[in-house]
N, C-alpha and C positions, 0 to 999 in steps of 0.2 A: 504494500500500500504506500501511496505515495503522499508525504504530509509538509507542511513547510516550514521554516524559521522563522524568525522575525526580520519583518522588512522585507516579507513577499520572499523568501530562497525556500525553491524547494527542495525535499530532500528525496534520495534514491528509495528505488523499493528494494526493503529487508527481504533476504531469504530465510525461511527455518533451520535448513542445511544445508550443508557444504554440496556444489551440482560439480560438476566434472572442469567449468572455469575455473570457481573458484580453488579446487584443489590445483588446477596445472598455476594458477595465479599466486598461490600460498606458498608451493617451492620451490616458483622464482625467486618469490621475496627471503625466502628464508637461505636460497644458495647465497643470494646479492649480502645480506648481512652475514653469512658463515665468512666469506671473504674477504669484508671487509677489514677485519682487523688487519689480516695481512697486508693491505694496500696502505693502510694507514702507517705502519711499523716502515713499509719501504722508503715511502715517501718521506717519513721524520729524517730518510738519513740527509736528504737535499733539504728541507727546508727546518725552520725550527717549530716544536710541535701547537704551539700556539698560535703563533703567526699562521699556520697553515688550517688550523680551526676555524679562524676565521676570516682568513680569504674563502674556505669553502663554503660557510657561509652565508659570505657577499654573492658568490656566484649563484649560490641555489637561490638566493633573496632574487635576483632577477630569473633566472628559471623559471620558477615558483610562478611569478608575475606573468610573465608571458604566455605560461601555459595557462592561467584562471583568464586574461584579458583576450586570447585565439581560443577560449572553451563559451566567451561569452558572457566571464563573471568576472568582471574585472573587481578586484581587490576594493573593500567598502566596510571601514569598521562600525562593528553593530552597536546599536545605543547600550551603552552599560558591560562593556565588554573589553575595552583599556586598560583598565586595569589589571585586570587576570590577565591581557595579553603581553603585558609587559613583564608581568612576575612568572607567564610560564618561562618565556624568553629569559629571564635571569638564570628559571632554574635549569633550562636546557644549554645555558653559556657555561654554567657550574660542569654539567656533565662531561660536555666535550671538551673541556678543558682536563678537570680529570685523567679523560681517559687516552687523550693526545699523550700527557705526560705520562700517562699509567705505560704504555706503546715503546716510548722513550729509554722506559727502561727495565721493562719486563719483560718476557717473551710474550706473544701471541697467545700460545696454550695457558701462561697463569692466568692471565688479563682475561681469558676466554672463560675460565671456569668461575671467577669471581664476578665479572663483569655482569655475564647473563643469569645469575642469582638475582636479577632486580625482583623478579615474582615473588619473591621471596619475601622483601622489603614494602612492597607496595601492599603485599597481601597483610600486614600487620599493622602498616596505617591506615587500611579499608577496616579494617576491624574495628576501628577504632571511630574512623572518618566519615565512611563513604556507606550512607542505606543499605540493605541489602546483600552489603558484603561481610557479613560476620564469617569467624573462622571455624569452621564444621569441622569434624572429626578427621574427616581423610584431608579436608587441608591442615589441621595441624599437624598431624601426622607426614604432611609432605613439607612444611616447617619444618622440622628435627631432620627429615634427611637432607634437604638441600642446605641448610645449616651447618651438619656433619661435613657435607660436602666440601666448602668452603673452607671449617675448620681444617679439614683435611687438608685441603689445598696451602693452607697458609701453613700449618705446622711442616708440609713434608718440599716447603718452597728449594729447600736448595738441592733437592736429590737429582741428580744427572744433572749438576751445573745450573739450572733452571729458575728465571725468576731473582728479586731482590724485593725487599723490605720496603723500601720507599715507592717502586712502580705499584707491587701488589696494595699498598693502603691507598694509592692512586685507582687502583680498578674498584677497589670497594666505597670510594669516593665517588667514582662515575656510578656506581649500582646506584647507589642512595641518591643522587639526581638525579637519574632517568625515574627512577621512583616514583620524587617529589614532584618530577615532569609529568607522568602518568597522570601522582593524582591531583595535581590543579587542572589540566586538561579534561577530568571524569566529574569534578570536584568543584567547579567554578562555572563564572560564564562562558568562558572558552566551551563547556559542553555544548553551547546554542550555535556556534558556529560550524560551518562545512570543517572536514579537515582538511583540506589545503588552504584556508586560510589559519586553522590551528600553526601550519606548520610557517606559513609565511610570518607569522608574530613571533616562531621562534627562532627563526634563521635573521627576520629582520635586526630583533633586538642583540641575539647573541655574536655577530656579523659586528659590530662597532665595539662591544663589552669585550671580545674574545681580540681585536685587535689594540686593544688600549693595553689589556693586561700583558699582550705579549710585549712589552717595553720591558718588561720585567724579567724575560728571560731570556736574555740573550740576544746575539746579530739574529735577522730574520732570515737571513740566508746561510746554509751549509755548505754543501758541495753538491750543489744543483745542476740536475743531469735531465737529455728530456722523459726518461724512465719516471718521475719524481712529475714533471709538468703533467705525463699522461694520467697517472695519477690521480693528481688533483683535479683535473675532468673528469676523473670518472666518479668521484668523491664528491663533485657539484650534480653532475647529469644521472650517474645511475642510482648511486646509493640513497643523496639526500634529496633530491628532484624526483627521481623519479622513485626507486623502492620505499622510501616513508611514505610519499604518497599514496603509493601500491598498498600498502600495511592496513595505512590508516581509512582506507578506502574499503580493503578487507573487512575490517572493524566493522566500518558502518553500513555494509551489506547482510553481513554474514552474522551467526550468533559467537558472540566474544569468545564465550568462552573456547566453541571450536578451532578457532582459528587460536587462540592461545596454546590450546594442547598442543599443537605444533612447535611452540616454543623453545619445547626441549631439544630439537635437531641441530639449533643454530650454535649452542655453545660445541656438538659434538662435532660438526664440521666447522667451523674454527680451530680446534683442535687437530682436524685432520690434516687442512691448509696449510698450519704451522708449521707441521711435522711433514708434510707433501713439498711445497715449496721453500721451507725456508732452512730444514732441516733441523726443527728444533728436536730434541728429544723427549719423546714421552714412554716415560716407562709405568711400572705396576702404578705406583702412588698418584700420578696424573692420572691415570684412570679410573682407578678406585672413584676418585674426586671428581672424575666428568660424568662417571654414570650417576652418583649418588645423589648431584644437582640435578640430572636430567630426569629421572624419577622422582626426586622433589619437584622438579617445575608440572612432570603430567600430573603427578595429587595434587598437586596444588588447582589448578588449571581444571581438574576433571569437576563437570557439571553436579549439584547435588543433586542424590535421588529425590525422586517424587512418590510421594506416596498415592 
C-alpha cells in the first residue's frame, strides 16, 4: 500500500516478504559492505584516514543530490526535521571517523568482527528507547553470544600478529555510532523522511565535520597512487551513493527484520576479503569470534514468535 509523508512525499509499497528482487538486491548490498573494509584499509595507505572520510563524503553529498533531483525529488527539508538531521549527521561523522582510524591501524578481520557487533548495541538502547523493541529471550540470548564474540575478539587480538589496542577501541567506537546512527534515524524525525534524504543529512553534515577534524591528524596526503583515487570513487559511487541507499531502501520495502537477518554474512565476508586479498591471517581464535557474533546478530535479528 502506498501512503505519504509530510508535504505530499509519497512512500513505496511494503512487501510482507522477501520476493526473488529483493533477495538478488540484499546480496549485492551485503557483498558491496563485506568489501568495503578492504577498500577502505587500501586507500588509508594514499590518503590520510580522515581526510578521506570526508572527501567521500562531499562526493556522495552531491551523488546523493543528483540522483533525488534526475528521480524527480529534488532535496527539500521537512518542517521539524533539522534538527535530528543534523544530530544524525554528527552521529554518522563520529562513526566514520572511528572507523577510518579503526582501518589505520587494525586489520580488516579485527575491525570486521567488532565493527558489525552494532546489532548488538543498538539492540540495548531499543530496549531501553525505541517502542516495540524490548529485549525477548532469544534476543538476549543473542546479547551474550555476540558479546562473547567480541570479548573474544579483543582478548585473543594479538594471536597470529593480528590487530592493536588503539585500532580495535577504534572499531568498537564506530559500532557505538552506527548504533546511535540507527537509532536517531528509527528514533526521531528523521523516521518521516525518504531514506535518501536520511542519508543526504548525513553525508551533508559529516562531509565539512569529518574534514575540519582531519586538521588534526596529520598531512592529508600519503603516498597517493591512482589505486587509492579509484578507490575513493568507489567509496563515493558504490558503497555510500549507491549501496546505503540500496540498504536503506531494503528497509523500507521489505520487513526489517528480514532483511536484518542477513546481517550476519557481512562481518563473515569481511573476514574473508581480508584474509582473500590482503593476506591477513585468520586462525582458530578469529573464528571462534566471527561465528559467535554472526549467531548473535541472527538471534538477535530473528522475528519474535507469534502466538
Amino acid at each position: 500500500m502506498v501512503g505519504r509523508l509530510d508535504g505530499g512525499e509519497s512512500v513505496m509499497e511494503r512487501r510482507d516478504r522477501l520476493d526473488a528482487v529483493g533477495l538478488g538486491l540484499l546480496l549485492l548490498s551485503t557483498l558491496i559492505f563485506g568489501i568495503n573494509q578492504v577498500v577502505i584499509k587500501v586507500v588509508d595507505v594514499g590518503l590520510q584516514p580522515v581526510f578521506f572520510a570526508g572527501l567521500r563524503s562531499i562526493g556522495a553529498f552531491f551523488c546523493i543530490w543528483g540522483w533525488m533531483a534526475w528521480r524527480g525529488r529534488p532535496p527539500r527539508i521537512a518542517h521539524g526535521t533539522a534538527g535530528a538531521g543534523l544530530l544524525v549527521g554528527l552521529a554518522f561523522s563520529a562513526e566514520f571517523l572511528c572507523l577510518f582510524l579503526a582501518l589505520d591501524r587494525t586489520t580488516v578481520v579485527m575491525s570486521s568482527i567488532i565493527f558489525y557487533s552494532m546489532p548488538l548495541w543498538l539492540a540495548v538502547i531499543g530496549h531501553f528507547a525505541l517502542p516495540g523493541e524490548r529485549v525477548t529471550g532469544a534476543k538476549a540470548a543473542g546479547l551474550a553470544v555476540a558479546f562473547a564474540g567480541v570479548a573474544w575478539a579483543l582478548a585473543h587480538r594479538g594471536a597470529g600478529g593480528t590487530g592493536s589496542l588503539g585500532g580495535d577501541i577504534f572499531a568498537l567506537g564506530a559500532a557505538l555510532g552506527w548504533a546511535l546512527t540507527a537509532y536517531i534515524a528509527r528514533g526521531s524525525a528523521m523516521a518521516r523522511v525518504r531514506p535518501e534524504m536520511q542519508l543526504l543529512w548525513m553525508v551533508g553534515v559529516s562531509g565539512p565535520v569529518l574534514i575540519g577534524a582531519s586538521f588534526f591528524f596529520g598531512p592529508w596526503v600519503r603516498a597517493l597512487e591512482w589505486l587509492h583515487v579509484a578507490g575513493l570513487v568507489f567509496q563515493v559511487v558504490v558503497v555510500v551513493a549507491g549501496g546505503m541507499i540500496l540498504w536503506l531502501w531494503l528497509l523500507a520495502r521489505y520487513p526489517a527484520s528480514t532483511v536484518a537477518s542477513f546481517s550476519f554474512l557481512t562481518p563473515l565476508l569481511s573476514i574473508g576479503f581480508g584474509w582473500l586479498l590482503l593476506g591477513e591471517p585468520v586462525g582458530p581464535e578469529v573464528l571462534i569470534a566471527g561465528v559467535l557474533v554472526a549467531v548473535g546478530l541472527i538471534l538477535i535479528a530473528r522475528p519474535p514468535r507469534r502466538r
